[in-house]
N, C-alpha and C positions, 0 to 999 in steps of 0.2 A: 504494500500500500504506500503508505507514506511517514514521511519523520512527522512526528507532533512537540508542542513544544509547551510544557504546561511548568507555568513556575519557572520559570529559565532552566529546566531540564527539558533535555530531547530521547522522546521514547519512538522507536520505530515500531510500528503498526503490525508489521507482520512476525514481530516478536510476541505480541499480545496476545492473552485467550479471544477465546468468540465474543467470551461474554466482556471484553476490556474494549474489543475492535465495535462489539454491538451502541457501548456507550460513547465512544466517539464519534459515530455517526448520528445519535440522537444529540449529540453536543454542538456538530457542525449542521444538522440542520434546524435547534435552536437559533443559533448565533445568524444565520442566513434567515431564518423568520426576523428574528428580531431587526436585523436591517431594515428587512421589507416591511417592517409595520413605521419603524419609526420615520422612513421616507413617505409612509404614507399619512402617517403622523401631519409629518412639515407641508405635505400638501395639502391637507385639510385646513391647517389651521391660517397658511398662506391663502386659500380662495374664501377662506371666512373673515380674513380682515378685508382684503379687497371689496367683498362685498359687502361688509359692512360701511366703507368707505364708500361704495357706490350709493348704499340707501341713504346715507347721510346726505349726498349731494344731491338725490332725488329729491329728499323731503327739505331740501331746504335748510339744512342742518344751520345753524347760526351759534356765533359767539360774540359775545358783547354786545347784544342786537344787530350785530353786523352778518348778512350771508357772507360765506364759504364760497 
């Protein structure tokens, strides 16, 4: 398989049991979800400010009695 490297030691993969090689793969595709959510994270919360900044300027959003 491959070197992993946990803790600044490097273990190779196909030294491991099934069951050491099983939990590296549920760890590497943790770490790969977790990517994917937290970009989709940042995209969320990025098209919810934009549009809140859209609706602000729809409705006229004002400060100091002054529009926007």
């Amino acid at each position: 398989m491959a070197i992993i490297t946990l803790e600044e030691t490097e273990y190779e993969t196909d030294d491991m049991s099934k069951e050491a090689q099983d939990v590296v793969k549920i760890v590497e595709t943790n770490q790969q979800a977790s990517t994917i959510l937290n970009h989709t994270l940042q995209c969320v919360n990025a098209i919810g400010s934009m549009k809140l900044k859209e609706l602000k300027t729809l409705l006229g959003d004002t400060k100091d009695g002054k529009e926007l």
